[in-house]
Backbone of each chain as nested JSON, in Angstrom:
{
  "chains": [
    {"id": "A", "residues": [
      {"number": 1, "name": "UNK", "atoms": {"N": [56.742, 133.61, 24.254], "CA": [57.201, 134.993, 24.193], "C": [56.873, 135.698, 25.496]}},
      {"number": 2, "name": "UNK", "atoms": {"N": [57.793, 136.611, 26.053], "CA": [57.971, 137.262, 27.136], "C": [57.137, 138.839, 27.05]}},
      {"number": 3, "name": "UNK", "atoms": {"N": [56.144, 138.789, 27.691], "CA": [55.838, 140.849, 27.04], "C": [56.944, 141.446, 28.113]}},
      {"number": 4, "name": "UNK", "atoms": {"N": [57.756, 142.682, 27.416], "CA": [58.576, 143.163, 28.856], "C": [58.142, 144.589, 28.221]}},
      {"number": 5, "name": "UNK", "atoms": {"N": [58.217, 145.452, 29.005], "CA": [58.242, 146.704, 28.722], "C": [59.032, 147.797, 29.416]}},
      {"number": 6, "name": "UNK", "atoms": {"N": [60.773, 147.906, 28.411], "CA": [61.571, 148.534, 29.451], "C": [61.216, 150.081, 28.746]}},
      {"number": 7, "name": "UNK", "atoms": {"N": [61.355, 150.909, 29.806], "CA": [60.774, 152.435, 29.491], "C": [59.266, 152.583, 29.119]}},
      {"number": 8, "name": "UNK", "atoms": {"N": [58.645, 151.442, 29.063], "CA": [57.191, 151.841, 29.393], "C": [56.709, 151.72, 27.908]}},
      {"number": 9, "name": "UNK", "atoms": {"N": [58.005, 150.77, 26.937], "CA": [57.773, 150.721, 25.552], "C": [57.349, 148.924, 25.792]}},
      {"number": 10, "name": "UNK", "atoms": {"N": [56.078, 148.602, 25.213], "CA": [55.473, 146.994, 25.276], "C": [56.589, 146.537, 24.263]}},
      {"number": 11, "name": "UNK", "atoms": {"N": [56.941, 145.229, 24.751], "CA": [57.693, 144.452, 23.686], "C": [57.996, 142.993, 23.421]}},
      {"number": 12, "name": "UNK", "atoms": {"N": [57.592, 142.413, 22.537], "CA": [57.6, 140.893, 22.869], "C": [59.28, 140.311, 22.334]}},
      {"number": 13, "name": "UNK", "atoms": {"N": [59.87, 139.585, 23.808], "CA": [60.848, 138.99, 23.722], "C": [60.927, 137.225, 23.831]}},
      {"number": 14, "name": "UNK", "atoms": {"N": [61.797, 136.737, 23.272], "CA": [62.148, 135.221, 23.351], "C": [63.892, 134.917, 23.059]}},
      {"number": 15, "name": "UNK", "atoms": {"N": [64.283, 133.941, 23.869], "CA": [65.468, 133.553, 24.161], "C": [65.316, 132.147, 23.439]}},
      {"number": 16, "name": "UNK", "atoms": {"N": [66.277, 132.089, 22.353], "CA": [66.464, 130.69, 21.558], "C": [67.347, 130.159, 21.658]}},
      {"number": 17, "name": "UNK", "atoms": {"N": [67.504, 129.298, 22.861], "CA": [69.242, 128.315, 22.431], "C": [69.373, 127.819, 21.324]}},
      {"number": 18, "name": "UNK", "atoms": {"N": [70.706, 127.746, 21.61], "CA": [71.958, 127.017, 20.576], "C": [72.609, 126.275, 20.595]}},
      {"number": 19, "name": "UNK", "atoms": {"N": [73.917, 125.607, 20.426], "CA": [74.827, 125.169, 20.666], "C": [75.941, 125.526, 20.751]}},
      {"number": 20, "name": "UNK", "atoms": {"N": [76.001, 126.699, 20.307], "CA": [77.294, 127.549, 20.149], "C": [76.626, 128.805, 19.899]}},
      {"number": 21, "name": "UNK", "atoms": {"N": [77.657, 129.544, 19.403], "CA": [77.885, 130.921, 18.678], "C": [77.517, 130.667, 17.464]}},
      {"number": 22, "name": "UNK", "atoms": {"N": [77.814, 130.222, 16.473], "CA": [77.632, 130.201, 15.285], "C": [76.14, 129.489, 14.892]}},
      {"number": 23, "name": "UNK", "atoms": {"N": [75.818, 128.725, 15.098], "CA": [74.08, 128.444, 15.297], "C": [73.32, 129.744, 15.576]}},
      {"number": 24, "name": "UNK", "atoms": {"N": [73.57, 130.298, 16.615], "CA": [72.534, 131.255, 17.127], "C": [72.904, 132.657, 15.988]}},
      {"number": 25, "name": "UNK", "atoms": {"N": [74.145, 132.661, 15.56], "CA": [74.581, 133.731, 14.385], "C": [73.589, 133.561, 13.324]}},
      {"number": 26, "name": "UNK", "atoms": {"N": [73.719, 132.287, 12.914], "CA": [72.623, 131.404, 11.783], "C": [71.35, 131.913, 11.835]}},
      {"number": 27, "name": "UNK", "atoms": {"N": [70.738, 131.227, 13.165], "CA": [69.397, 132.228, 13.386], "C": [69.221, 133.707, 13.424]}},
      {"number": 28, "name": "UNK", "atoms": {"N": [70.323, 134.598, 13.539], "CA": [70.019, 135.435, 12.958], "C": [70.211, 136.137, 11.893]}},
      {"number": 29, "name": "UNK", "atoms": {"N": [70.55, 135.519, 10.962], "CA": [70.701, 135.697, 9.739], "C": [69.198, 135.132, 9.116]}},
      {"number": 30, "name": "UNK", "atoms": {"N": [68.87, 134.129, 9.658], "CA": [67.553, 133.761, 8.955], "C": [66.326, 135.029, 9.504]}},
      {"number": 31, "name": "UNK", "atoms": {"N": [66.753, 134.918, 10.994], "CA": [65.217, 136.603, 11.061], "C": [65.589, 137.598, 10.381]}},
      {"number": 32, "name": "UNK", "atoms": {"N": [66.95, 137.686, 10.149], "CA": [67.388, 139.107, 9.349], "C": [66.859, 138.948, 8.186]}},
      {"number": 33, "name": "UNK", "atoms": {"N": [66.808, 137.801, 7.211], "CA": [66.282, 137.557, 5.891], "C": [64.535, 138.046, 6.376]}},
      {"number": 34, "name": "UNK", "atoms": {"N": [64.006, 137.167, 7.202], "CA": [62.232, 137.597, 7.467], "C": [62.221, 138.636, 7.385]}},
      {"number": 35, "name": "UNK", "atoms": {"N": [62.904, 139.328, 8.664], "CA": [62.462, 140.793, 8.516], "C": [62.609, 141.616, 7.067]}},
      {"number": 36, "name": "UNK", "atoms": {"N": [63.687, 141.653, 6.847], "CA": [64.238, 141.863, 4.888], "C": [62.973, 142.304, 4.487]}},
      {"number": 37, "name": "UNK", "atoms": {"N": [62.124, 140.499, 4.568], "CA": [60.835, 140.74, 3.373], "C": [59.698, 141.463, 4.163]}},
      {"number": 38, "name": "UNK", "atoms": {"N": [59.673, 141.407, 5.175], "CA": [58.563, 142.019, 5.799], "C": [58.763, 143.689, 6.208]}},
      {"number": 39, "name": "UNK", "atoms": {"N": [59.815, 144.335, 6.085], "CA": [60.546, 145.251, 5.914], "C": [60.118, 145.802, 7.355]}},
      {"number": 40, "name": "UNK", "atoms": {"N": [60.161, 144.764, 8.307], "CA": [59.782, 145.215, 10.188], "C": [61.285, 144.398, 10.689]}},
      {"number": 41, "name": "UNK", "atoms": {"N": [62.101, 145.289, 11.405], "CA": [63.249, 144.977, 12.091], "C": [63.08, 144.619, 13.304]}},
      {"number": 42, "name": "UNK", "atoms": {"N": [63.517, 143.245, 13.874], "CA": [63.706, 143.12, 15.566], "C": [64.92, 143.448, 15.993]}},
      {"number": 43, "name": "UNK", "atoms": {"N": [65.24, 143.516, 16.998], "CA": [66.06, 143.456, 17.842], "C": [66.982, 142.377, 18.147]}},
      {"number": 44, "name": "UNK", "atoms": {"N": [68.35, 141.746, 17.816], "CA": [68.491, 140.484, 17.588], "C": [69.748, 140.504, 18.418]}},
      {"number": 45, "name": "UNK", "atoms": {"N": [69.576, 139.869, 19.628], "CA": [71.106, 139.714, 20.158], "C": [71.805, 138.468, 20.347]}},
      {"number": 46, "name": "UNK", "atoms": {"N": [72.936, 138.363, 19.804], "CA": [73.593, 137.11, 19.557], "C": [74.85, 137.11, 20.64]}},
      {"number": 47, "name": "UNK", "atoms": {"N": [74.86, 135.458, 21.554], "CA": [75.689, 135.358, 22.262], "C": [76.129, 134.027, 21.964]}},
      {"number": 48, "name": "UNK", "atoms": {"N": [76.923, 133.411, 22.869], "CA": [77.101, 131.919, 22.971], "C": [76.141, 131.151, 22.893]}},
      {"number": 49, "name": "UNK", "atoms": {"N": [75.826, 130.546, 22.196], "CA": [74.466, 129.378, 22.973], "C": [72.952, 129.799, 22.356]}},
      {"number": 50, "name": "UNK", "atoms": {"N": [73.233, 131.498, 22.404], "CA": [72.037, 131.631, 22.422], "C": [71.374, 133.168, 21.7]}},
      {"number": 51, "name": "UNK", "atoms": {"N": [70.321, 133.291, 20.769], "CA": [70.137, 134.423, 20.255], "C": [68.764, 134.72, 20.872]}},
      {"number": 52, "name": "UNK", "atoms": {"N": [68.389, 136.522, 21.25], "CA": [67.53, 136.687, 22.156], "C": [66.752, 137.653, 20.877]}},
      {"number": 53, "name": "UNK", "atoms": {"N": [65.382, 137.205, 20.687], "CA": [64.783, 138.391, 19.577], "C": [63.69, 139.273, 20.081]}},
      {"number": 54, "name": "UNK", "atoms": {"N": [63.372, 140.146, 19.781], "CA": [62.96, 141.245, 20.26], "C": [62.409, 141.859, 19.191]}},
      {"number": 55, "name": "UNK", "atoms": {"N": [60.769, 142.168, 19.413], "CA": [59.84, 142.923, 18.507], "C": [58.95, 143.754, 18.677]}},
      {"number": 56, "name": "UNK", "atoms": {"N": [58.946, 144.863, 18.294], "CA": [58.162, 145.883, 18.79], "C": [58.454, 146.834, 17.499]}},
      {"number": 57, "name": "UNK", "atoms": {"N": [57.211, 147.72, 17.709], "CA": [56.937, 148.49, 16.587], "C": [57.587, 150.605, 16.65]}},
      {"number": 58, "name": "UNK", "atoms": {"N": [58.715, 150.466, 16.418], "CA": [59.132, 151.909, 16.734], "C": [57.985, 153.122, 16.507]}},
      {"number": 59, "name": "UNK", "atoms": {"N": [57.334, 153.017, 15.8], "CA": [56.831, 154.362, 15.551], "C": [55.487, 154.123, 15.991]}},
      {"number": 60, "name": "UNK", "atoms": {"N": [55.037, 153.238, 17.119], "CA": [53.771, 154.037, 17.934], "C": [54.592, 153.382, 19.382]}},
      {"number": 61, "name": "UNK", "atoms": {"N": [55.835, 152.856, 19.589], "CA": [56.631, 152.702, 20.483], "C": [55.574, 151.479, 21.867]}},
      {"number": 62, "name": "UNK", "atoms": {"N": [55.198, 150.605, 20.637], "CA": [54.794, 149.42, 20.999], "C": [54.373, 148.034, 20.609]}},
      {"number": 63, "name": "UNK", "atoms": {"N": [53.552, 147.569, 21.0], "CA": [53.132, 146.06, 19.646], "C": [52.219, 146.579, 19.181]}},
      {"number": 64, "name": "UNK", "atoms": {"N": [52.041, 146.076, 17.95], "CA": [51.054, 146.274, 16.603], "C": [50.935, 145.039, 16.357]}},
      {"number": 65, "name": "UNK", "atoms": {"N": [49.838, 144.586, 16.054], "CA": [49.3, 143.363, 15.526], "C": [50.38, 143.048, 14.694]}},
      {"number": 66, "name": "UNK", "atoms": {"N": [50.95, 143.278, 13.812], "CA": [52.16, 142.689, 12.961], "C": [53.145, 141.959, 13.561]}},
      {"number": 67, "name": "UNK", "atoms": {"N": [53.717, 142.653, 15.254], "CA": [54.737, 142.35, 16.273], "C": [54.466, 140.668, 16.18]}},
      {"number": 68, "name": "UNK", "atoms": {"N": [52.982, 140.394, 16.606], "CA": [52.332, 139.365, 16.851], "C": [52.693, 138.429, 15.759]}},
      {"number": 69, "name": "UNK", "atoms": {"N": [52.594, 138.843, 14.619], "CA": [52.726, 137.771, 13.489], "C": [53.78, 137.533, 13.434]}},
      {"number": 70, "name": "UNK", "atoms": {"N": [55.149, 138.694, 13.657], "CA": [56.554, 138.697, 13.206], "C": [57.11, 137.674, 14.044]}},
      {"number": 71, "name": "UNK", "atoms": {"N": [56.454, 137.614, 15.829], "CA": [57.124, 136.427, 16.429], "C": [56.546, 135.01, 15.791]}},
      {"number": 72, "name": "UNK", "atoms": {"N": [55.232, 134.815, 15.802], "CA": [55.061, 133.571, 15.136], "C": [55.519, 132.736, 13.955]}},
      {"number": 73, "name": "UNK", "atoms": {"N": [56.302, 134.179, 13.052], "CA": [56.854, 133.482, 11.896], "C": [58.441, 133.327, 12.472]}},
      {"number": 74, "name": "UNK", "atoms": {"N": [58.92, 134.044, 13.463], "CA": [60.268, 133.806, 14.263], "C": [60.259, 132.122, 14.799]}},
      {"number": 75, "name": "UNK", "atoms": {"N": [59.351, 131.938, 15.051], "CA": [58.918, 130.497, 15.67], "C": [58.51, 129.228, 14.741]}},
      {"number": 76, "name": "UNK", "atoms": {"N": [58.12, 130.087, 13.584], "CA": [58.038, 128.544, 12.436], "C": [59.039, 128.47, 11.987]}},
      {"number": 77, "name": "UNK", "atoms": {"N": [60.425, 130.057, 11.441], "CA": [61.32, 130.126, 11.138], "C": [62.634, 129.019, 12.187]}},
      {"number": 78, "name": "UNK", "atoms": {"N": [62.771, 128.983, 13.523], "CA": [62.998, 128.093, 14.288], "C": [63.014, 126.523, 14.517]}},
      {"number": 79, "name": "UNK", "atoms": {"N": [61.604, 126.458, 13.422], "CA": [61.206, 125.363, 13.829], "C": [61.514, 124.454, 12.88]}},
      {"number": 80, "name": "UNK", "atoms": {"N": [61.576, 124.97, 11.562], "CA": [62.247, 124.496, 10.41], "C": [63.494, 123.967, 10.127]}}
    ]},
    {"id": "B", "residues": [
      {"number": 1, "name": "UNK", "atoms": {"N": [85.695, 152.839, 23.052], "CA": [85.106, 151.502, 23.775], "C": [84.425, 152.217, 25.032]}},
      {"number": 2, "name": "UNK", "atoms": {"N": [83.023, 151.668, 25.214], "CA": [83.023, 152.305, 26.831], "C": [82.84, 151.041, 27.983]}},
      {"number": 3, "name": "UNK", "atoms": {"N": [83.729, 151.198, 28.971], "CA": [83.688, 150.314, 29.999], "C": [82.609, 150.359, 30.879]}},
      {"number": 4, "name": "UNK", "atoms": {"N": [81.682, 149.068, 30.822], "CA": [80.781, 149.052, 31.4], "C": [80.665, 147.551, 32.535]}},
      {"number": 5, "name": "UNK", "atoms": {"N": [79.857, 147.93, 33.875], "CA": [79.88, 146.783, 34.838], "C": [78.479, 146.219, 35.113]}},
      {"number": 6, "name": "UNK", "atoms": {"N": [77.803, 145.591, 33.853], "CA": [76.374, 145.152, 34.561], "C": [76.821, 143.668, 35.834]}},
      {"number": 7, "name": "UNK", "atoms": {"N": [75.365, 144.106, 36.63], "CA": [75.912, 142.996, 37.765], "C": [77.755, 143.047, 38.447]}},
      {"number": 8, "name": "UNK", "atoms": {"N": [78.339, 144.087, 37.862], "CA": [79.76, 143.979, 38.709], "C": [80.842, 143.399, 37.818]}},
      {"number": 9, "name": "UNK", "atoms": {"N": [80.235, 142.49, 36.29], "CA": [81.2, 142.27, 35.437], "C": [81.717, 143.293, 34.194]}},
      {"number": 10, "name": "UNK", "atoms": {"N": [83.033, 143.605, 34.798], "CA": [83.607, 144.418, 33.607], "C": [82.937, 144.01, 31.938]}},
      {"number": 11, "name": "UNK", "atoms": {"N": [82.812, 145.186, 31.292], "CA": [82.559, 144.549, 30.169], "C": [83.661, 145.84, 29.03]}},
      {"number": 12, "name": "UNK", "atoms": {"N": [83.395, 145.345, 27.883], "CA": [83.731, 146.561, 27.326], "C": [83.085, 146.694, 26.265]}},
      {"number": 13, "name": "UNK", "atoms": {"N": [82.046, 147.763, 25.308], "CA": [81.244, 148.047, 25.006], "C": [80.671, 149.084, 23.671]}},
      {"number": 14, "name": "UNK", "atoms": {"N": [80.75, 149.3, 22.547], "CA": [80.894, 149.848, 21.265], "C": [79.681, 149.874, 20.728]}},
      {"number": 15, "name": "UNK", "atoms": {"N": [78.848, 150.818, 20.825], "CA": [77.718, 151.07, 19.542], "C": [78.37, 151.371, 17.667]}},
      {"number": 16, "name": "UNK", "atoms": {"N": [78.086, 150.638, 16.882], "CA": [78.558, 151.159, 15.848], "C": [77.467, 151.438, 14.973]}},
      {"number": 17, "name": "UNK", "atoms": {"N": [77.356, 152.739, 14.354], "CA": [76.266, 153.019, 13.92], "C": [76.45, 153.038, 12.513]}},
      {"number": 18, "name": "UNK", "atoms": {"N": [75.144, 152.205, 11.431], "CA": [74.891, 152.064, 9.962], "C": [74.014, 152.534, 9.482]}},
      {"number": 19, "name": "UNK", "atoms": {"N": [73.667, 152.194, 8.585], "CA": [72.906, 152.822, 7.105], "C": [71.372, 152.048, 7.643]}},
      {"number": 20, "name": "UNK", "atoms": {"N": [71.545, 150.819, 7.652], "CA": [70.06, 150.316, 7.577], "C": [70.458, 148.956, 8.818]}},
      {"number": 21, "name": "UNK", "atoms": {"N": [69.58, 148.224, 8.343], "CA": [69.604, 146.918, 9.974], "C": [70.639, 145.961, 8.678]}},
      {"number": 22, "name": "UNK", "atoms": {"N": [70.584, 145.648, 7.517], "CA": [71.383, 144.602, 6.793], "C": [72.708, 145.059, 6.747]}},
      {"number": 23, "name": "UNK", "atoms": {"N": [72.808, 146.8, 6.916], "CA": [74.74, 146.494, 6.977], "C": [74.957, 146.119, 8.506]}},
      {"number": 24, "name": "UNK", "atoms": {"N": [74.173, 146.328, 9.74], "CA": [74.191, 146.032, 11.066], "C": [74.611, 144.473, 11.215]}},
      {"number": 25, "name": "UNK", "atoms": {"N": [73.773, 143.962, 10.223], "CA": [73.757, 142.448, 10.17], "C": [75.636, 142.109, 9.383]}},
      {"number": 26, "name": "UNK", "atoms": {"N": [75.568, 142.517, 8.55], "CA": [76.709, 142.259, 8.02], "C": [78.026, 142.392, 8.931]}},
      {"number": 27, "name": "UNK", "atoms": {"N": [77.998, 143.5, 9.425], "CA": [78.926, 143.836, 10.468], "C": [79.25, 142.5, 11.599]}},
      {"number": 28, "name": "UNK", "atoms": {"N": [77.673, 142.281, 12.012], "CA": [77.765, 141.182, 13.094], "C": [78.33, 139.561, 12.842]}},
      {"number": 29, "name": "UNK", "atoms": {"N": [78.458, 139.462, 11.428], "CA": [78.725, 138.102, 10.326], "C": [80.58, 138.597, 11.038]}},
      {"number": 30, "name": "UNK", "atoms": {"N": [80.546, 139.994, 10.002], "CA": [82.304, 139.817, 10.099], "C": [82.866, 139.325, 11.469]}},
      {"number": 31, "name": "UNK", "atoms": {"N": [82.184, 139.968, 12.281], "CA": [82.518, 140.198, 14.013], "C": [82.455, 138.631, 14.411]}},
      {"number": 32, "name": "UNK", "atoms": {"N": [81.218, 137.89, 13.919], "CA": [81.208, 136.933, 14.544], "C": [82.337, 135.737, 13.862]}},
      {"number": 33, "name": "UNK", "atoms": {"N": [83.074, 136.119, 12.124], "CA": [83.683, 135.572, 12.111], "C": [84.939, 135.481, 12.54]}},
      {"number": 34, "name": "UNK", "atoms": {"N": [84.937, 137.084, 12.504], "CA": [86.214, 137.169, 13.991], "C": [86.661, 136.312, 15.282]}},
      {"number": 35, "name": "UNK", "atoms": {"N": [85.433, 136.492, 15.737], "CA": [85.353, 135.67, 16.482], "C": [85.493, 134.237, 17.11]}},
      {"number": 36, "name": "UNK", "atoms": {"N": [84.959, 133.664, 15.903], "CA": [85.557, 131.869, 15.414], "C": [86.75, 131.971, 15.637]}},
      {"number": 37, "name": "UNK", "atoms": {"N": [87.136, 132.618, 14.6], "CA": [88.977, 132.463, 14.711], "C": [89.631, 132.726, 16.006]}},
      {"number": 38, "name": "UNK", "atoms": {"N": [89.507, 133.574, 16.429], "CA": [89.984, 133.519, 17.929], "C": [89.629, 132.626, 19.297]}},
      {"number": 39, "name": "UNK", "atoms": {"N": [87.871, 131.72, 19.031], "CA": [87.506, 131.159, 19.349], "C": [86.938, 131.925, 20.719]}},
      {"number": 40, "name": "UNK", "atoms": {"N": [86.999, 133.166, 20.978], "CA": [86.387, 134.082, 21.87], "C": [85.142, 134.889, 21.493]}},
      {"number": 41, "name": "UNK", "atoms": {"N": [84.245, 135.018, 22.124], "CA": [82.925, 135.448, 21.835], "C": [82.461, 136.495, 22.285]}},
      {"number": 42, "name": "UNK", "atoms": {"N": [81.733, 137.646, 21.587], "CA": [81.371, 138.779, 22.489], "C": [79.642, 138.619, 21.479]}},
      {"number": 43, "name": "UNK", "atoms": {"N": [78.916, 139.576, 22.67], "CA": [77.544, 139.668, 22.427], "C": [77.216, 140.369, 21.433]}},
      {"number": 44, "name": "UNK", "atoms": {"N": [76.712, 140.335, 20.598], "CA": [76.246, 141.39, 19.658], "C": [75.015, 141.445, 19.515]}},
      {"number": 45, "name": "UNK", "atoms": {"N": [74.372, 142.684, 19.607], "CA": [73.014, 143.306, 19.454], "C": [72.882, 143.941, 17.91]}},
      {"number": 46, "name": "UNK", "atoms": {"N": [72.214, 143.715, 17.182], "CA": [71.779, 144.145, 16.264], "C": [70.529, 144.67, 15.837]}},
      {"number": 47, "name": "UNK", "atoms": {"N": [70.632, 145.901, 15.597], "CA": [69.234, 146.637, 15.291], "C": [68.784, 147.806, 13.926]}},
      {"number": 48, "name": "UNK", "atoms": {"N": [68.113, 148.163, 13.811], "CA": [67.96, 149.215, 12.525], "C": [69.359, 150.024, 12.785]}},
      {"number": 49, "name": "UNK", "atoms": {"N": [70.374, 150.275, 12.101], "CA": [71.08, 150.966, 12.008], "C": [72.198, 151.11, 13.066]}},
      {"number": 50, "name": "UNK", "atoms": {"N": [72.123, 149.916, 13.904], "CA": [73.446, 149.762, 14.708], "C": [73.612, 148.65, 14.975]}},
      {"number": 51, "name": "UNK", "atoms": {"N": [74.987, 148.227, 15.631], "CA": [75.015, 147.261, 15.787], "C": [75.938, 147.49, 17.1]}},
      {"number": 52, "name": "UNK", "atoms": {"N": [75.804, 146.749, 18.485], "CA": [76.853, 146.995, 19.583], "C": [77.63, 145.562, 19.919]}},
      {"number": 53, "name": "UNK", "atoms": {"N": [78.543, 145.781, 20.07], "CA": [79.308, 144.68, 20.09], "C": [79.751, 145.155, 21.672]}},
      {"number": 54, "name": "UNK", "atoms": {"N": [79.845, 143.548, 22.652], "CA": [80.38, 143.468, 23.822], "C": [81.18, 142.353, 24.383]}},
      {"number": 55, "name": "UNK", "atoms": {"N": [82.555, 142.969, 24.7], "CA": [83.546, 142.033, 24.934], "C": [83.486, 142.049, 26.387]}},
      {"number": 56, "name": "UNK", "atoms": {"N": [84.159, 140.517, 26.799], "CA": [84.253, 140.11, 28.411], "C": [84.788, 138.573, 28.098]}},
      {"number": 57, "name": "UNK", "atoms": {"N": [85.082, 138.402, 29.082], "CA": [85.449, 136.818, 29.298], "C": [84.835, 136.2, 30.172]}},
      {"number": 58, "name": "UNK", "atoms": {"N": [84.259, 135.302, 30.446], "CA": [83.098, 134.825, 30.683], "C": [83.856, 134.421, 32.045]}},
      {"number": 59, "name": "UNK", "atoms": {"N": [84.825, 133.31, 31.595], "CA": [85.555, 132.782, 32.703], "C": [85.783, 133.505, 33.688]}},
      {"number": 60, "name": "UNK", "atoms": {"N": [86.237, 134.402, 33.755], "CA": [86.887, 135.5, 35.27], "C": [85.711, 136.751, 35.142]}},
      {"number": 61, "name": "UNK", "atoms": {"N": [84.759, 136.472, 34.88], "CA": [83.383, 137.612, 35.141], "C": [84.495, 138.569, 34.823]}},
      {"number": 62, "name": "UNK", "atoms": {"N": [85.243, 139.009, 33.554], "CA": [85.115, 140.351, 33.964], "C": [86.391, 140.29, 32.448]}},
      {"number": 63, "name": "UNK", "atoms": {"N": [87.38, 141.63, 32.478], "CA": [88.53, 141.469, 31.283], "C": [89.248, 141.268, 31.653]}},
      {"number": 64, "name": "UNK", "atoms": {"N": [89.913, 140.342, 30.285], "CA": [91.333, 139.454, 30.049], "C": [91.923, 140.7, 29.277]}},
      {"number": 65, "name": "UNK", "atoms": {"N": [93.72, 140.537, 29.311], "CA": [94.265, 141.437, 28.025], "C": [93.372, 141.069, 26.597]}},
      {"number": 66, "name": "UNK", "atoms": {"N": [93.112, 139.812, 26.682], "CA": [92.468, 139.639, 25.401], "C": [91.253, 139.987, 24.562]}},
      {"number": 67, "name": "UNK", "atoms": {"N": [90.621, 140.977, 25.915], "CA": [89.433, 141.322, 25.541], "C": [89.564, 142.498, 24.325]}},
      {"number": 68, "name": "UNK", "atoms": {"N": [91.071, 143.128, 25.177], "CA": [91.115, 144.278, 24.521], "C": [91.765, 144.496, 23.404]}},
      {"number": 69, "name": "UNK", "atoms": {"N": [92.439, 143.215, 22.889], "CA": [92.646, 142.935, 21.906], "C": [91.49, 142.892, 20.752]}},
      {"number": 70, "name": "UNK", "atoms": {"N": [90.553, 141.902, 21.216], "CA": [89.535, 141.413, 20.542], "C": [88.562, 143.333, 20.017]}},
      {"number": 71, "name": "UNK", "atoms": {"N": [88.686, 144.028, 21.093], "CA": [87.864, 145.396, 20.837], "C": [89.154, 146.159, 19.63]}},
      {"number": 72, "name": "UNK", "atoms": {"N": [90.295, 145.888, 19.728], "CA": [91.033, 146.83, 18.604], "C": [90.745, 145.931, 17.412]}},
      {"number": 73, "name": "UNK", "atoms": {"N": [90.598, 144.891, 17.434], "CA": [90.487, 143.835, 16.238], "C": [88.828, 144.511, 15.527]}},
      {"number": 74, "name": "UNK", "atoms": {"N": [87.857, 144.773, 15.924], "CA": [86.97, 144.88, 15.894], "C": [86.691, 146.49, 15.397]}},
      {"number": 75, "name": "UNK", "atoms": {"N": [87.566, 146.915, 16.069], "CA": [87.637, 148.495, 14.661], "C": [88.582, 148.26, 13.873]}},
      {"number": 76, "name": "UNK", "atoms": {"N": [89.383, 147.764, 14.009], "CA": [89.919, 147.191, 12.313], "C": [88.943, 146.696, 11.679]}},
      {"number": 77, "name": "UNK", "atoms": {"N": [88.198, 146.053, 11.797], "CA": [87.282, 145.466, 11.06], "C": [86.684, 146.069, 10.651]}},
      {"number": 78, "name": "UNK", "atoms": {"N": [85.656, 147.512, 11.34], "CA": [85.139, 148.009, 10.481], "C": [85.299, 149.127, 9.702]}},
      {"number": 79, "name": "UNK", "atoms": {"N": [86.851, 149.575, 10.439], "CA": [87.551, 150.595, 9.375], "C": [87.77, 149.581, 7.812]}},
      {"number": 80, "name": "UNK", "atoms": {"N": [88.002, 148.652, 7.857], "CA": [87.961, 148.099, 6.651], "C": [86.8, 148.192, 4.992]}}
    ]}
  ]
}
């Protein structure tokens, strides 16, 4: 995971290839389900090849220990 | 649509704004099945309550007539 912080907001990013479009759609349908239950939304951008996720906590407009967990379960979710 | 040039490539560019991040998600399913079918791909960002969709053609860095097809196809879709 990438920390970037555009506007001075901390945020942990990662870039997941694919094989296509529709794979990386897949994956985000599966973080969309995580987040669902964990009721914390990322940022999910879907291209060719590849879906880019993005986590950060809107309302102190940075990471929260949760950010932390939400990518690691992005990454077992992946890995499965 | 708003026409936008990151790096110098035309793009063309639509925030559509929802209820919560799962109709965002839903939106991005239809879009992306749009997409299949035409076999042309645009980026989609998905987040709490929006979703932006971005057309371009990869091939000629920049727009085809077809892009702009693909952007009227895409409010049909969600006038639907």
């Amino acid at each position: 995971w990438l920390l970037i912080s555009p506007d001075g907001v901390d945020q942990l990013e990662k870039v997941y290839p694919f094989q296509d479009f529709n794979q990386a759609l897949d994956f985000a349908n599966a973080v969309g389900e995580l987040a669902q239950g964990a009721n914390h939304h990322p940022a999910i951008l879907v291209e060719w090849g590849k879906a880019t996720i993005t986590w950060w906590t809107h309302t102190i407009h940075g990471l929260h220990r949760n950010d932390f967990v939400m990518a690691a379960k992005t990454d077992y979710l992946h890995g499965k």
